[in-house]
MARFIVEX-399163 format. One record per residue (C-alpha): residue number from 0; residue in three letters; x, y, z. Coordinates in nm, 3 decimals. Layout:
<nodes>
NUM ALA X Y Z $
...
</nodes>
This chain:
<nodes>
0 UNK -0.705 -3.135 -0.693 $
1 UNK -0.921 -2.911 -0.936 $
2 UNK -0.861 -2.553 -0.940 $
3 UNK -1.102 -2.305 -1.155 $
4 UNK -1.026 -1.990 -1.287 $
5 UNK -1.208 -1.688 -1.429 $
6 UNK -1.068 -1.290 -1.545 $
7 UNK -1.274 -1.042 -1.441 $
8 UNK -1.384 -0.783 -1.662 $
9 UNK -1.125 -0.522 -1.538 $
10 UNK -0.834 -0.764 -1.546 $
11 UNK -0.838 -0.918 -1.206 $
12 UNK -0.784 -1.330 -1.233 $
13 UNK -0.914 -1.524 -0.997 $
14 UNK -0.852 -1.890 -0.888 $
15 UNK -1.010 -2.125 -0.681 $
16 UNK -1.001 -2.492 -0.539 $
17 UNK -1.342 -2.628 -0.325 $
18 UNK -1.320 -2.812 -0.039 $
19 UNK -1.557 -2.958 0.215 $
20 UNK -1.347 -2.769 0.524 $
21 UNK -1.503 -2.586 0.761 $
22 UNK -1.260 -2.289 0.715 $
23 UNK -1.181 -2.075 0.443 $
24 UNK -0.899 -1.913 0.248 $
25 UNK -0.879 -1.564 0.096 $
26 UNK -0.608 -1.415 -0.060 $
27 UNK -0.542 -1.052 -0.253 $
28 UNK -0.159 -1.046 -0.419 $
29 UNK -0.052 -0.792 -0.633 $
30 UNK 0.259 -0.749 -0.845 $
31 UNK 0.432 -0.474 -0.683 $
32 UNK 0.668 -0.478 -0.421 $
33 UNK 0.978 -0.328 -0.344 $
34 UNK 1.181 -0.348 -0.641 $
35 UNK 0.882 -0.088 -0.786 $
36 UNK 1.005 0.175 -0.538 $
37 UNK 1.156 0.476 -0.711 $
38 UNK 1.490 0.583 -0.465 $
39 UNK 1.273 0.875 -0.339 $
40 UNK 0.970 0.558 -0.228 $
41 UNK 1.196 0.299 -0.038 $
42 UNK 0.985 0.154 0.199 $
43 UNK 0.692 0.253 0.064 $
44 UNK 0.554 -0.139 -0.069 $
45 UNK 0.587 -0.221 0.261 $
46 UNK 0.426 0.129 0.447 $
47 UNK 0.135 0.103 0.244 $
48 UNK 0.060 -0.248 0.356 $
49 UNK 0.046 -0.126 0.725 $
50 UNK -0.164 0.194 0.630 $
51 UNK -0.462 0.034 0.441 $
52 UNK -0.582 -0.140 0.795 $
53 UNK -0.600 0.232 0.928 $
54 UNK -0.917 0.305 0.826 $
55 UNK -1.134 0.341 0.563 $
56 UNK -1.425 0.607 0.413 $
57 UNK -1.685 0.380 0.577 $
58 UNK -1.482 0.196 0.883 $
59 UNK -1.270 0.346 1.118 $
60 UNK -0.928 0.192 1.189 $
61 UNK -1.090 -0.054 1.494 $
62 UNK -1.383 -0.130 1.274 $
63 UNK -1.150 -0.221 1.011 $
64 UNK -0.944 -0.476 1.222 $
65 UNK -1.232 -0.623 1.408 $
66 UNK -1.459 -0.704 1.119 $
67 UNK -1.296 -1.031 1.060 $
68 UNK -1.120 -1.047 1.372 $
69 UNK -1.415 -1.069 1.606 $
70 UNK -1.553 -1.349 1.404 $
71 UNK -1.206 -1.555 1.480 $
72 UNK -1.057 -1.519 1.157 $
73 UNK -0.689 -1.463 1.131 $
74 UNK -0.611 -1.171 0.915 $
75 UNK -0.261 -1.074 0.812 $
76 UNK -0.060 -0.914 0.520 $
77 UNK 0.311 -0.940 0.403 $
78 UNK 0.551 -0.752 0.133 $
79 UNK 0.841 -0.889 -0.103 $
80 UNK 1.071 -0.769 -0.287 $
81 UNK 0.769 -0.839 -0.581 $
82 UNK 0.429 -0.910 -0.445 $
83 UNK 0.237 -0.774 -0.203 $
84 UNK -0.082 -1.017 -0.012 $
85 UNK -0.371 -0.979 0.217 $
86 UNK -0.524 -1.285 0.333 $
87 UNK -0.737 -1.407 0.605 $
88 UNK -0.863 -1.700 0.709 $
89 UNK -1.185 -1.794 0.834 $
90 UNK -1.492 -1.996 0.877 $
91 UNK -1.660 -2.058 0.575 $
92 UNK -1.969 -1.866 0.639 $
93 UNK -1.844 -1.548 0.647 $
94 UNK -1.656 -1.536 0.263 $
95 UNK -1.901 -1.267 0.153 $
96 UNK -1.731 -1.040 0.532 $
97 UNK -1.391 -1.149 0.386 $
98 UNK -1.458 -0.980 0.044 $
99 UNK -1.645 -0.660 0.176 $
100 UNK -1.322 -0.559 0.390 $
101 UNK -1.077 -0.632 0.145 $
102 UNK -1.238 -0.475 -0.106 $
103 UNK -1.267 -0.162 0.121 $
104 UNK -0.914 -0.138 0.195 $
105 UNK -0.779 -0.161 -0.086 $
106 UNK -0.973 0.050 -0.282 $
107 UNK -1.106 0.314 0.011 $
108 UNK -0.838 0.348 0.239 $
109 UNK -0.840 0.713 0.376 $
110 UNK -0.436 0.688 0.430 $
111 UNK -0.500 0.956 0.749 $
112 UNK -0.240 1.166 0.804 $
113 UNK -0.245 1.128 1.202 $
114 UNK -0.198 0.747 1.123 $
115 UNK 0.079 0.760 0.847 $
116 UNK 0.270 0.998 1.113 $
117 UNK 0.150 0.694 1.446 $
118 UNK 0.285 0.442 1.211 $
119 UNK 0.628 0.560 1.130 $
120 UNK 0.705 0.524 1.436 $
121 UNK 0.599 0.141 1.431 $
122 UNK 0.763 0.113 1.124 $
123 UNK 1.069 0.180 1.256 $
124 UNK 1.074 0.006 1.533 $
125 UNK 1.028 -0.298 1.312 $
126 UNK 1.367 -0.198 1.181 $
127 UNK 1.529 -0.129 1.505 $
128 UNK 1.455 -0.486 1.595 $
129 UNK 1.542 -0.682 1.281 $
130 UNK 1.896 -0.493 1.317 $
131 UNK 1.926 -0.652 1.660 $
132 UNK 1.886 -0.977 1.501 $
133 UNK 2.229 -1.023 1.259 $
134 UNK 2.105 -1.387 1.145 $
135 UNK 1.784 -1.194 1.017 $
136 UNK 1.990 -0.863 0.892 $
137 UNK 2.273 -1.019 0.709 $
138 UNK 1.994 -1.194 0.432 $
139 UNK 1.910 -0.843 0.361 $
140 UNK 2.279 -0.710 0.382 $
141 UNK 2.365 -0.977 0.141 $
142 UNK 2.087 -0.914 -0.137 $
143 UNK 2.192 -0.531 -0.088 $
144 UNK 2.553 -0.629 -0.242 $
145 UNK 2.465 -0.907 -0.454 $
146 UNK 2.196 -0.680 -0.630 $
147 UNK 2.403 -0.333 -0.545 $
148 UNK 2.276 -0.023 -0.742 $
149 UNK 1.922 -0.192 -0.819 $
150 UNK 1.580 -0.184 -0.673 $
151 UNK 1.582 -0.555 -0.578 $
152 UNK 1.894 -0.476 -0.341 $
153 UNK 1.672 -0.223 -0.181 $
154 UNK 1.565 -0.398 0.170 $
155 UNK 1.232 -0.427 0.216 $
156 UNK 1.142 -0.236 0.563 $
157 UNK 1.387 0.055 0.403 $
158 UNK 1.555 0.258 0.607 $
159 UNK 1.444 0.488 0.951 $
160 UNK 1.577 0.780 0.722 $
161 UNK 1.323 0.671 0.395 $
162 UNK 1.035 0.559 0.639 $
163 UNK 1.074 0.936 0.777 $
164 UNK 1.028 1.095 0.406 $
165 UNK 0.690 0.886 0.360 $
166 UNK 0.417 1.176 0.298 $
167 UNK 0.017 1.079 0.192 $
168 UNK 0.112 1.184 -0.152 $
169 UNK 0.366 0.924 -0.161 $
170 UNK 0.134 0.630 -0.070 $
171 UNK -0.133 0.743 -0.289 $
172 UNK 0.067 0.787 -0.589 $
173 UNK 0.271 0.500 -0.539 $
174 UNK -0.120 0.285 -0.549 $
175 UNK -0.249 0.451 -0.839 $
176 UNK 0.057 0.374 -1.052 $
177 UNK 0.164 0.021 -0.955 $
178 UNK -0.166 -0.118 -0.812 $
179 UNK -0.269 -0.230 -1.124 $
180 UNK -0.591 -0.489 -1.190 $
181 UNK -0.437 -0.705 -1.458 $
182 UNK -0.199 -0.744 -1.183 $
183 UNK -0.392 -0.863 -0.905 $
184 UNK -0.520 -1.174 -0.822 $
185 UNK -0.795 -1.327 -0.597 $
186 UNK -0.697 -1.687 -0.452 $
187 UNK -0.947 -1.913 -0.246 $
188 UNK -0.948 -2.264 -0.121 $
189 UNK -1.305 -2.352 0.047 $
190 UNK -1.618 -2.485 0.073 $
191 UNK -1.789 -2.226 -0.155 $
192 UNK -1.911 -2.273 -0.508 $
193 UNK -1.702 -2.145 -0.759 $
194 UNK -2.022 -1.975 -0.936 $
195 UNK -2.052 -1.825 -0.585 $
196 UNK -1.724 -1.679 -0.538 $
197 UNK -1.732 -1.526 -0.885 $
198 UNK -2.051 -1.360 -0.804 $
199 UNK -1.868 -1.208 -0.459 $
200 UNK -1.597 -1.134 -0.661 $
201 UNK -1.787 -0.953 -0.913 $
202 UNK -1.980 -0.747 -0.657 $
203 UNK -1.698 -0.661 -0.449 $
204 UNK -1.439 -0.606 -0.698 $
205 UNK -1.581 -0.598 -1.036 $
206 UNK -1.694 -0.234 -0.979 $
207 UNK -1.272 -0.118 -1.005 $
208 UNK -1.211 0.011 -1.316 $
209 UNK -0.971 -0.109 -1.586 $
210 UNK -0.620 0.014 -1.474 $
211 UNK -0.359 -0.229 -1.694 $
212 UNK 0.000 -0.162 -1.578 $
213 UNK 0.204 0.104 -1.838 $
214 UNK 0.534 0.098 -1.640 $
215 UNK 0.825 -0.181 -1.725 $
216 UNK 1.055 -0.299 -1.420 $
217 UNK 1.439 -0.168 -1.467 $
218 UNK 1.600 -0.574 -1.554 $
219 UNK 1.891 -0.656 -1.322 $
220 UNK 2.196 -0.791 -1.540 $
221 UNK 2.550 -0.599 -1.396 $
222 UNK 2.656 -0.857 -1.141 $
223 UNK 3.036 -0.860 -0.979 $
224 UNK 3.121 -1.079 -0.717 $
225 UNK 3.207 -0.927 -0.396 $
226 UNK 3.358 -1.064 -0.048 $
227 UNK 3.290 -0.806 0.239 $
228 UNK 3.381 -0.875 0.619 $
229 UNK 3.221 -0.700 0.926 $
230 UNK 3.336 -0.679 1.232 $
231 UNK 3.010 -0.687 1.474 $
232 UNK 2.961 -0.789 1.841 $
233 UNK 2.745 -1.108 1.967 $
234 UNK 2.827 -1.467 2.035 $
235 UNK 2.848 -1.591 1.679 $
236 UNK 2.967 -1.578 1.402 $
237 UNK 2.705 -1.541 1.038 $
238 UNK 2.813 -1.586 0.700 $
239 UNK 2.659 -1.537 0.416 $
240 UNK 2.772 -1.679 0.027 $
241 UNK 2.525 -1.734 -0.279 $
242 UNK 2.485 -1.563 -0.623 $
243 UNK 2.258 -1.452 -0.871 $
244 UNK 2.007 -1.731 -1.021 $
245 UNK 1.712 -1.788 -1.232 $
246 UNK 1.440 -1.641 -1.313 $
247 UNK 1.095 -1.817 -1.232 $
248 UNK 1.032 -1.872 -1.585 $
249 UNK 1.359 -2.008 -1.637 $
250 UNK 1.341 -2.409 -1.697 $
251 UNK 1.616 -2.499 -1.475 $
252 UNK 1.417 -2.336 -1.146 $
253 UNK 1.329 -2.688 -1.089 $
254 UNK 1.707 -2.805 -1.103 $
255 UNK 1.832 -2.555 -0.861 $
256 UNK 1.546 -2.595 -0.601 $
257 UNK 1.585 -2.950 -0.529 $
258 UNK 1.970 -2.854 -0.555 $
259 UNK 1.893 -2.622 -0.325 $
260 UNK 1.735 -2.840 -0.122 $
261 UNK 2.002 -3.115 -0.074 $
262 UNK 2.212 -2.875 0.049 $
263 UNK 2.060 -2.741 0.291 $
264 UNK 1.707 -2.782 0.288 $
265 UNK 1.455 -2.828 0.632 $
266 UNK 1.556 -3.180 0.634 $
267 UNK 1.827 -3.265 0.892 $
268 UNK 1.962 -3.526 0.688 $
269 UNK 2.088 -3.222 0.456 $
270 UNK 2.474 -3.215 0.305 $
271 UNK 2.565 -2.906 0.469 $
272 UNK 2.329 -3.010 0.772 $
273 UNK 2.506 -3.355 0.830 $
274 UNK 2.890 -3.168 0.749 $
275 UNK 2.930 -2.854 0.964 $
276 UNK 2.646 -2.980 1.274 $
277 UNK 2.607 -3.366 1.232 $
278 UNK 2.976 -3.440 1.139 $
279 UNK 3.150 -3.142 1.358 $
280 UNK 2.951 -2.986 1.572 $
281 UNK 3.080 -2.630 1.454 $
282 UNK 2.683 -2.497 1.385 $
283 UNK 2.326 -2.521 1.474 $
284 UNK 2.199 -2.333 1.154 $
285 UNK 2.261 -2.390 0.831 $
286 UNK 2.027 -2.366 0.587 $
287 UNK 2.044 -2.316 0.183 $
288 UNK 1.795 -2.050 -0.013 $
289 UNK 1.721 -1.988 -0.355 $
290 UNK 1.417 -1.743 -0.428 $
291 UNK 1.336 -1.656 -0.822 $
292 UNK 1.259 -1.322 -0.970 $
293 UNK 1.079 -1.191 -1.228 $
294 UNK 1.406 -1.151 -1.459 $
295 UNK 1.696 -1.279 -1.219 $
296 UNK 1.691 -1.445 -0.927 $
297 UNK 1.910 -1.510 -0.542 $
298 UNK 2.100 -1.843 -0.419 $
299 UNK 2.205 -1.843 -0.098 $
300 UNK 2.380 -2.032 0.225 $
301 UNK 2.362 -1.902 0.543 $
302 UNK 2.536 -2.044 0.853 $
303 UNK 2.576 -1.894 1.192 $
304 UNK 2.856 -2.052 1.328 $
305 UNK 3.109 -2.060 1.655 $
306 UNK 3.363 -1.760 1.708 $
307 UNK 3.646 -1.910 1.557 $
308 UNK 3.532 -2.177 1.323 $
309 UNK 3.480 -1.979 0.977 $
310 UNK 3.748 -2.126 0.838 $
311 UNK 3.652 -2.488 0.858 $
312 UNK 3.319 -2.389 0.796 $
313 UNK 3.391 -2.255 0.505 $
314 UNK 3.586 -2.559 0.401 $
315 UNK 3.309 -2.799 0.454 $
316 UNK 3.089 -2.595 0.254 $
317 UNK 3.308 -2.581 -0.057 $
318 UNK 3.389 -2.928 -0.027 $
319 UNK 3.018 -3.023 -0.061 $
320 UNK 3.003 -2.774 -0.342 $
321 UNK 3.244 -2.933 -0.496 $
322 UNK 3.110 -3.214 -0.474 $
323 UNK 2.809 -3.138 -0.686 $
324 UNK 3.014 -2.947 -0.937 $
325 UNK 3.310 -3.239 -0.976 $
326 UNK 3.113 -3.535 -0.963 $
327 UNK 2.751 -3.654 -1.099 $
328 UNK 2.468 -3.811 -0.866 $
329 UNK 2.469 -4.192 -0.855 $
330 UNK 2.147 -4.335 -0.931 $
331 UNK 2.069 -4.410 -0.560 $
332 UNK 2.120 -4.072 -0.445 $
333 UNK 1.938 -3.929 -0.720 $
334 UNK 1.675 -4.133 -0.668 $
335 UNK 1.678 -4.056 -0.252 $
336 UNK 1.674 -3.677 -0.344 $
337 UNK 1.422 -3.607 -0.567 $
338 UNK 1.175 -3.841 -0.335 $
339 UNK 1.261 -3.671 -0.034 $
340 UNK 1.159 -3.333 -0.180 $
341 UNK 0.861 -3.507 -0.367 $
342 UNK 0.759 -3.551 -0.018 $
343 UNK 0.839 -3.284 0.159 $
344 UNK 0.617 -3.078 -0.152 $
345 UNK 0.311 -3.285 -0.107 $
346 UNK 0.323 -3.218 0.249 $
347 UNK 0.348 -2.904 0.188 $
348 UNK -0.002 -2.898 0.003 $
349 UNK -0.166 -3.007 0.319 $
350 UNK -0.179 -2.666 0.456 $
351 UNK -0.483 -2.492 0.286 $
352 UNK -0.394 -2.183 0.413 $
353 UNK -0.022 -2.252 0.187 $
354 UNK -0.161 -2.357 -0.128 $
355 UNK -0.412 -2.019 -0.144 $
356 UNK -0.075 -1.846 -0.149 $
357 UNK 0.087 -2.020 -0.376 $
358 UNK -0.191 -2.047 -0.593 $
359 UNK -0.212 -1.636 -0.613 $
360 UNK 0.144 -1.639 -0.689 $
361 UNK 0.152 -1.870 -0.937 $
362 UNK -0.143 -1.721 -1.159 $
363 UNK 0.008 -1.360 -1.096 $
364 UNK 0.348 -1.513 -1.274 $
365 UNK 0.249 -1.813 -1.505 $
366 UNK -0.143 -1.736 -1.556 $
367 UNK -0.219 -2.108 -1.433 $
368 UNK -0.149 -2.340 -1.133 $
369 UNK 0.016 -2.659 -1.171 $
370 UNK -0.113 -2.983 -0.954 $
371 UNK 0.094 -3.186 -0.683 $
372 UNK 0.131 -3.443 -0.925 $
373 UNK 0.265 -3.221 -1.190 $
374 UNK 0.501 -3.035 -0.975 $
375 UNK 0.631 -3.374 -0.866 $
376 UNK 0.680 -3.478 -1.186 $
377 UNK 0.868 -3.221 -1.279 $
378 UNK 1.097 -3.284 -1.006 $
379 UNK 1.141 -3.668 -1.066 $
380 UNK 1.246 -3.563 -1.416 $
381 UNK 1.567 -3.369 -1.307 $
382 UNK 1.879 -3.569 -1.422 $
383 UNK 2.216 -3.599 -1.254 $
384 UNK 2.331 -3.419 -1.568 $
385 UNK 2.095 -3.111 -1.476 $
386 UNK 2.215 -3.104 -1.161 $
387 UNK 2.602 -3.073 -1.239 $
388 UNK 2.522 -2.820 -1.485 $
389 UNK 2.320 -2.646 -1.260 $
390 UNK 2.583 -2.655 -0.996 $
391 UNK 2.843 -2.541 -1.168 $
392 UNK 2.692 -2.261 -1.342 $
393 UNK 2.502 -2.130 -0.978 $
394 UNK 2.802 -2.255 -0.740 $
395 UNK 3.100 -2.179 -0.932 $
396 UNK 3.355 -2.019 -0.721 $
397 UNK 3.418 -1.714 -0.965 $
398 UNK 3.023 -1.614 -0.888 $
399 UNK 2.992 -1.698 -0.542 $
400 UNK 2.996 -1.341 -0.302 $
401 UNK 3.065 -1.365 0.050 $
402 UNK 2.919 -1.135 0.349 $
403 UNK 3.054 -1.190 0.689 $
404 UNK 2.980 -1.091 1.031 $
405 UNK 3.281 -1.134 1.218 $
406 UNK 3.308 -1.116 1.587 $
407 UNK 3.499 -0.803 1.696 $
408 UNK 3.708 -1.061 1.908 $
409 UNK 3.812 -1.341 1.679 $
</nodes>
């Protein structure tokens, strides 16, 4: 798996992998997302990624979303709490269609007032519906008091309130100060020359000036552990527990993600997976999370469980916590874990569509991409001691918070 890469005169890095598919892969991410947000912008990361499809100075909004469209491609865009991506994907052909609209959009949106008002309104129906959903909800609830007082607590869709106080000036502003080009990166994976591409590339994007980034992001470093309970209606009931954890350029990432995932990865073979559904039947979600930052980082486990169970929920999962903090891996189950997520990784590099967008993101944060093999290896070199360590710094019951949605019933 060979990836090339090449920095355009302006800043903007580009990466690529050729295949011989019939479809392909083009992604835009840039290094600003919500935690960029001044308290006067929240919401804005995410506004501005449904305004620049509402038309352009040369396409109207409907000429913007069927350029690619009525070819068959699948276009789409997402926000984070750091990045923000456009990426479509589409037969091969038609890479030189891909590039004219994204350039467009992202550097001639018209940002019409008519459509900033129209989408408001979308916008916040968005967030009327994820409130409906508390297993959705409480991950954002959570990061809001584990990260209290700082941007990355901020939720990404905002509020109805901020979404209200969104004005042109606010959009534009907020893209001339944080869309920066040495923070943006082009990712491809398709059957296109690399000489090709950089020629596209060039054309389409080359003609951006300069704009390096001159603000710093405010570091997150005054956590307190907290344990909140809310009493909500609905069937079950969620909990939330995790801390703070590392960065992505922190070493022990590695540690902590296939941590991570024996507790409660996708597998259904998971520790908390086989204790609280397997074992006694008290949940049908549970999952574990851990997502890096660019100076801190989130661990979390989430399990929506019966009315009435918390408490030997909550059990289970400390025992299994404890387990990893009290007790090193044998070599067996050492061996079992890091091959199962091995696995589950290089399946995970199947998906073309995947490894465009983790190729942006990993040459917006570490300036190269590392292969399957070498991101395997790195796992398979994870000892039982790193893992104890790991646990009981990340799990240790003095840092773990707690957010509960109780049912008003129980």
């Amino acid at each position: 798996m060979q990836y090339q890469f090449h920095t355009l005169p302006n800043g903007i890095r580009i990466v690529h992998r050729q295949t011989d598919t019939l479809v392909g892969h083009l992604a835009i991410m840039v290094n600003t997302g919500t935690r960029d947000e001044e308290p006067n912008e929240a919401g804005l990361a995410h506004f501005i990624e449904h305004m620049i499809f509402k038309g352009t100075n040369k396409r109207k909004l409907h000429h913007v979303l069927g350029y690619l469209e009525n070819i068959g491609a699948d276009l789409n865009a997402y926000t984070t709490k750091e990045e923000t991506c456009i990426h479509a994907s589409f037969t091969g052909k038609y890479y030189p269609r891909a590039f004219d609209l994204f350039s467009d959009i992202l550097t001639n949106s018209t940002f019409p007032e008519k459509e900033i008002e129209k989408e408001k309104d979308v916008v916040i129906d968005e967030i009327n519906g994820y409130k409906d959903s508390p297993a959705e909800l409480i991950f954002d609830e959570f990061e809001e008091m584990l990260f209290k007082g700082h941007p990355l607590g901020r939720p990404i869709l905002a509020t109805p309130s901020t979404v209200r106080k969104i004005t042109r000036h606010k959009v534009v502003s907020f893209i001339a100060k944080h869309y920066n080009t040495d923070q943006m990166v082009i990712s491809s994976v398709g059957n296109i020359s690399f000489n090709r591409l950089i020629k596209l590339a060039e054309t389409y994007f080359g003609v951006i000036p300069s704009n390096p980034r001159q603000v710093e992001r405010q570091p997150f470093n005054d956590y307190q552990k907290k344990e909140l309970i809310v009493k909500k209606g609905g069937f079950q009931t969620h909990c939330i527990m995790g801390a703070p954890a590392f960065s992505y350029v922190d070493t022990r990432r590695t540690t902590l993600a296939l941590l991570t995932n024996m507790l409660g990865g996708p597998a259904m073979n998971s520790r908390l997976s086989m204790a609280l559904r397997e074992k006694s039947g008290i949940s049908y979600n549970i999952e574990s999370a851990y997502t890096p930052y660019a100076d801190t980082g989130s661990f979390m486990i989430y399990l929506g469980i019966d009315n009435g169970s918390l408490d030997k929920a909550l059990m289970l999962v400390n025992r299994e916590l404890n387990k990893f903090r009290d007790k090193s891996l044998g070599t067996m189950q050492l061996h079992v874990a890091k091959q199962q997520f091995a696995g589950q990784l290089a399946i995970s590099f199947e998906s073309n569509l995947n490894d465009a967008l983790s190729m942006a993101k990993s040459v917006l944060v570490y300036n190269t991409v590392d292969t399957a093999p070498m991101l395997i290896a790195k796992i398979l070199s994870v000892t039982a001691t790193d893992l104890m360590e790991t646990a009981n710094e990340i799990l240790s019951p003095e840092r773990m918070s707690s957010l509960v949605y109780l049912n008003k019933k129980a």
